[in-house]
C-alpha positions in Angstrom: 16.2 16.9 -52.6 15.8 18.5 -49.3 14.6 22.0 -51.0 11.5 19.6 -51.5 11.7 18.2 -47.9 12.4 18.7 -44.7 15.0 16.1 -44.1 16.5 13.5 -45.2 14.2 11.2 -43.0 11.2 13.1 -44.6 12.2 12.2 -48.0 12.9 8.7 -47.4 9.5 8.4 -45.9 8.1 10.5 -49.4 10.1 7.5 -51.4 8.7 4.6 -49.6 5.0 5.9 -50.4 5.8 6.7 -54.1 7.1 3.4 -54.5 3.4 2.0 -52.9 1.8 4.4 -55.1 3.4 3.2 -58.5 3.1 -0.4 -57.7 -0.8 0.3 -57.0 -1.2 2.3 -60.0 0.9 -0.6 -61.8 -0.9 -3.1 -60.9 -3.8 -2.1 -62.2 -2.5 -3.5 -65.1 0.4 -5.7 -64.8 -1.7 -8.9 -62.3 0.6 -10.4 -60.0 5.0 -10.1 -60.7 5.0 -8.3 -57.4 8.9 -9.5 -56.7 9.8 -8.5 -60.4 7.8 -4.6 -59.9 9.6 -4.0 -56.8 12.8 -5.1 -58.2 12.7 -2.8 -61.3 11.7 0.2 -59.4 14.4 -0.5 -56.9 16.7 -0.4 -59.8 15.1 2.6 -61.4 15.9 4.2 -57.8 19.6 3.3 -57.4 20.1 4.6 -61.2 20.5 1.2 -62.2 19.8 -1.2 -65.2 17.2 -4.2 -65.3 17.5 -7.5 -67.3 14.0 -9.6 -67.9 14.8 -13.1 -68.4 11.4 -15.2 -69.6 9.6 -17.2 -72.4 7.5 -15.6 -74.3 4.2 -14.2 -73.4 4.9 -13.5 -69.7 3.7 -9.6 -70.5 7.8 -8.6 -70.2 7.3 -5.9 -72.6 3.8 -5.0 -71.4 5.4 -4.0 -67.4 7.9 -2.1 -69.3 5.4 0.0 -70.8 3.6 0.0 -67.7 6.4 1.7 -65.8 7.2 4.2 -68.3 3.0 5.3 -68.4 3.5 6.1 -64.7 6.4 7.7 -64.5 6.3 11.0 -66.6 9.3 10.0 -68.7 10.7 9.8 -72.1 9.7 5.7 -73.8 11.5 4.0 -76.6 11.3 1.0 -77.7 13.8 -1.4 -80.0 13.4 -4.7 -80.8 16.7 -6.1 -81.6 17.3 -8.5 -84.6 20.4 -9.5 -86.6 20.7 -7.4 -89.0 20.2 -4.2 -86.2 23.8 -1.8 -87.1 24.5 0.3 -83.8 23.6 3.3 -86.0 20.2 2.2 -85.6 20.3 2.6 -82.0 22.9 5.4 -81.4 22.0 7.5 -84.7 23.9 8.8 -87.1 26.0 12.4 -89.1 23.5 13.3 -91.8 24.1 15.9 -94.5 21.3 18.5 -94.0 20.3 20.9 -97.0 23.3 23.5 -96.2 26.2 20.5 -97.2 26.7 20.4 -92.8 26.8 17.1 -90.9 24.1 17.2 -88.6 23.9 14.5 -85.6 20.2 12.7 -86.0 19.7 11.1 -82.8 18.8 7.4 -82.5 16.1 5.8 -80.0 18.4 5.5 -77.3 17.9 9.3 -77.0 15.1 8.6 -74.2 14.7 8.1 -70.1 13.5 4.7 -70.4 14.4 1.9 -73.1 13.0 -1.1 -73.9 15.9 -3.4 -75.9 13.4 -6.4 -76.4 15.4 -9.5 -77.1 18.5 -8.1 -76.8 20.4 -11.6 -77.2 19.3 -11.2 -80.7 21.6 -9.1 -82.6 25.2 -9.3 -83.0 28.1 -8.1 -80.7 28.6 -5.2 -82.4 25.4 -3.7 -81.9 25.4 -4.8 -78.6 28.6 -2.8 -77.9 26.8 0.2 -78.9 24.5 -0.5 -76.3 27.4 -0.7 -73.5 28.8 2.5 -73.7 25.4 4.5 -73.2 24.8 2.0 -70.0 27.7 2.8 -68.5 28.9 6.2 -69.3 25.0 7.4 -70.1 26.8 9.1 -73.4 27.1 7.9 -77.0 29.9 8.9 -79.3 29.3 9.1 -83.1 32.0 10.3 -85.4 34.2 11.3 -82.9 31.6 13.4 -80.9 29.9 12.8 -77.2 26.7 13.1 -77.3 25.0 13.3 -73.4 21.9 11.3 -72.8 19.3 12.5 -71.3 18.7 12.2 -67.4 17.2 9.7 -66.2 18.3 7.0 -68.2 17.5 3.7 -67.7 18.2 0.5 -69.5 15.1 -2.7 -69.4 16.2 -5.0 -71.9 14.5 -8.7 -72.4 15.8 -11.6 -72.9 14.3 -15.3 -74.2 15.9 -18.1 -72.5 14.6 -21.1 -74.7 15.1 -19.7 -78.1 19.1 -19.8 -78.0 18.9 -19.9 -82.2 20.0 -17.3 -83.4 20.9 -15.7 -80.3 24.1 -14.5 -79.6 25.0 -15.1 -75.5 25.1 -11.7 -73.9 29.2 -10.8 -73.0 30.3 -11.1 -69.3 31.1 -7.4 -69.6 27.6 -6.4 -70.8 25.8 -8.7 -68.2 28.4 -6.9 -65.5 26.7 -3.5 -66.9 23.0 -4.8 -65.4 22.1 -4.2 -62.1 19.4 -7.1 -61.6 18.7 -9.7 -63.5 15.4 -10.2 -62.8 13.6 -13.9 -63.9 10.2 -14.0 -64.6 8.3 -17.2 -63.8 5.0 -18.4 -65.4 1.8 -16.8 -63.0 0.1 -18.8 -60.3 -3.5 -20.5 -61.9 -5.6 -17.8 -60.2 -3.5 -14.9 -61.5 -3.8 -16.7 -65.0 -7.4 -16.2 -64.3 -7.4 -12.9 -63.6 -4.8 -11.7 -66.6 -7.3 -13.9 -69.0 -10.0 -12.3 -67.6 -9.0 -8.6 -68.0 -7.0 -8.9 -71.2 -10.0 -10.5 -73.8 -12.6 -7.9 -72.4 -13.0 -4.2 -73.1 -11.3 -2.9 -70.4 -9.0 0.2 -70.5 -7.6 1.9 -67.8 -6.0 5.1 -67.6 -3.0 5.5 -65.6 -1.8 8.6 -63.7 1.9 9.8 -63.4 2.6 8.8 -59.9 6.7 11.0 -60.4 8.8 13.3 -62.7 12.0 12.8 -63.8 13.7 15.2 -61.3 11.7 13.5 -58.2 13.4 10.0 -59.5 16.9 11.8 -59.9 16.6 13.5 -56.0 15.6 9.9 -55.4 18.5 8.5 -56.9 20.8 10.6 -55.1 18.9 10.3 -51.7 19.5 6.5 -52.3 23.5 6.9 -52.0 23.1 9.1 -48.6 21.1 6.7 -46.7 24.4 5.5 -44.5 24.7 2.5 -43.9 26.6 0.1 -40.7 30.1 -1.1 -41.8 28.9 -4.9 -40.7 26.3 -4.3 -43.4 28.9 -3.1 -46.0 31.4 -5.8 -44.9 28.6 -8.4 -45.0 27.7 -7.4 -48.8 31.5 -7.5 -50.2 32.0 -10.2 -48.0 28.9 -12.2 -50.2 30.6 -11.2 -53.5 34.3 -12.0 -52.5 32.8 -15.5 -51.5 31.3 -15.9 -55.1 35.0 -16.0 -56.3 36.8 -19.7 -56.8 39.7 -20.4 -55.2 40.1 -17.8 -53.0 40.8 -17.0 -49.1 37.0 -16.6 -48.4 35.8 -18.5 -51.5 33.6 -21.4 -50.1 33.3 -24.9 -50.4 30.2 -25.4 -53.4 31.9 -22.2 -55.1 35.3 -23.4 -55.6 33.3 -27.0 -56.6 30.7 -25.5 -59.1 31.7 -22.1 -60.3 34.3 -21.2 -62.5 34.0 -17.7 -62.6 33.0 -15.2 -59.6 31.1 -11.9 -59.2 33.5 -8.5 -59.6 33.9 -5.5 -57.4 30.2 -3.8 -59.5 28.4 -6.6 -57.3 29.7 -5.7 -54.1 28.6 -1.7 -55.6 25.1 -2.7 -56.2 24.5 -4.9 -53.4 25.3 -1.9 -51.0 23.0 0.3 -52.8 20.4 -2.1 -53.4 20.1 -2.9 -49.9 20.2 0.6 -49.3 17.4 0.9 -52.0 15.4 -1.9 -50.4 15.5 -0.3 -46.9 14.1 2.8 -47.8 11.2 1.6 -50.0 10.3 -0.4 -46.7 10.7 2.9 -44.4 13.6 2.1 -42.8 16.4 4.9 -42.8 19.4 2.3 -43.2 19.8 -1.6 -44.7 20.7 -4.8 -42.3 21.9 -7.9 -43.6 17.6 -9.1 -44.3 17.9 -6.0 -47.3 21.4 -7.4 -48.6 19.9 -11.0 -48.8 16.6 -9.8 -50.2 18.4 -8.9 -53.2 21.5 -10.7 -53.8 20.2 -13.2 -56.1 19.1 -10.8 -58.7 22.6 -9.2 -58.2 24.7 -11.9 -58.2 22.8 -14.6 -60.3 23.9 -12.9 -63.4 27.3 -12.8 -62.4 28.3 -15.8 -61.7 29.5 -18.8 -64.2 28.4 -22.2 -63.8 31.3 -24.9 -64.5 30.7 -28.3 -66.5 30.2 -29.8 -63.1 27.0 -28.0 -61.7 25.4 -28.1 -64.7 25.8 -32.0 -64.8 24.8 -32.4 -61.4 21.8 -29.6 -61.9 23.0 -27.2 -59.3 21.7 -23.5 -60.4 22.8 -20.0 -59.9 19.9 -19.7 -57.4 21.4 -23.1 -55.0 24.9 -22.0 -55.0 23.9 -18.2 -54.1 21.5 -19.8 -51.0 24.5 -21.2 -49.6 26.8 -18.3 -49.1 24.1 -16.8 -46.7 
């Protein structure tokens, strides 16, 4: 990274305009879901995954695409269903016309992927889909296969349609940075999406960055230091998430049942850190931790029988530990 700048402070100043760039040049397309943009390319800069939880039609898969058109990156696309094997998705040994087993490689050979509706096919598959989130590798008849860099995870996920579904694992969720919800668009930006989408519009978009400007970027993210109040104040904001425990507070031990795990107080830190620099400041305070510890934590946490009775959500309980 600093072959390419000066300093450090240089390139923290070249990541906060590429980040205004690539939501301009998004935009262009993707009309208003400014809070979900900025919180997928802050997860795209801390090397980190994204979950999109909406109903249909809320142009989830379009702002994928959208992202990968600007960036100058690899783009795959699966659309999970029941009957998807995690062959389908990792590849598979094939006998090729000397009688040798040959790897083929399977869509998840990319730099971004799009696993639309990913609460649609079974467990299995879904495994398949863990490892190469977490260990960026695959392995296929006893071999590791490496995937290329960067790699980056965007799956979506339908909230009302729970038939057929099968509930993402606790372990899988843990695997997602963000998990980002997308809400209906105000009346005006309904207008303007309505507007643009049934004429003949087109618009050409320019690759605002290259894969080895968002891996310098990536690893400028984790030197931007950081206080230890901040750092204390993030873990402290997970540990409270936890029932029954010394700093566990009062609506938590009441309405959750289950807490957020060490990965939380991990991606707080460098989402904050993220947050900061995409802002042009050169470290977080406590405003970048809050700014996104919901779509950290809401994921995380487990709801008992008694908040859902009473209506209490993810989003109230998280409120309260600031």
């Amino acid at each position: 990274m600093s072959s390419e700048y000066k300093s450090d402070v240089a390139a923290v100043d070249a990541m906060a305009s590429s980040f205004k760039e690539l939501k301009a040049e998004i935009g262009k397309v993707i009309i208003g879901q400014d809070d979900v943009v900025k919180t997928v390319i802050i997860s795209l800069f801390s090397n980190g995954h994204s979950l999109l939880v909406g109903v249909p039609g809320l142009a989830k898969t379009l702002l994928v695409s959208t992202i990968a058109d600007v960036l100058d990156l690899d783009f795959k696309r699966i659309q999970f269903t029941p009957d998807l094997m995690p062959s389908d998705i990792t590849g598979s040994e094939i006998i090729d016309e000397n009688r040798h087993f040959k790897f083929n490689k399977g869509p998840l050979f990319t730099n971004i992927l799009l696993a639309d509706e990913i609460n649609r096919t079974p467990p299995k598959t879904q495994a398949a889909l863990l490892e190469a989130m977490q260990e960026r590798s695959v392995t296929v008849a006893g071999s590791r296969h490496v995937l290329p860099k960067p790699f980056f995870v965007l799956a979506t996920q339908n909230p009302i349609e729970q038939e057929g579904t099968y509930p993402l694992p606790e372990a899988q969720l843990d695997r997602f940075m963000f998990n980002i919800p997308l809400d209906y668009p105000s009346y005006e930006e309904e207008v303007k999406v309505v507007k643009s989408t049934t004429s003949n519009d087109k618009y050409t978009l320019k690759n605002i960055l290259t894969g080895d400007q968002i891996l310098g970027f990536q690893s400028l993210v984790r030197k931007i230091p950081i206080a230890d109040n901040v750092l204390e104040y993030a873990v402290s904001l997970a540990s409270k998430t936890r029932p029954n425990t010394p700093m566990a507070t009062k609506e938590v031990s009441n309405y959750i049942s289950w807490g957020a795990g060490p990965r939380a107080s991990q991606y707080l830190v460098l989402g904050a850190k993220c947050h900061a620099a995409i802002n042009g400041k050169y470290s977080p305070d406590k405003e970048d931790v809050q700014a996104i510890a919901n779509y950290v934590l809401r994921h995380r946490i487990v709801r008992n029988y008694k908040a859902e009775a009473e209506g209490i959500s993810e989003e109230q309980i998280i409120k309260s530990l600031f």
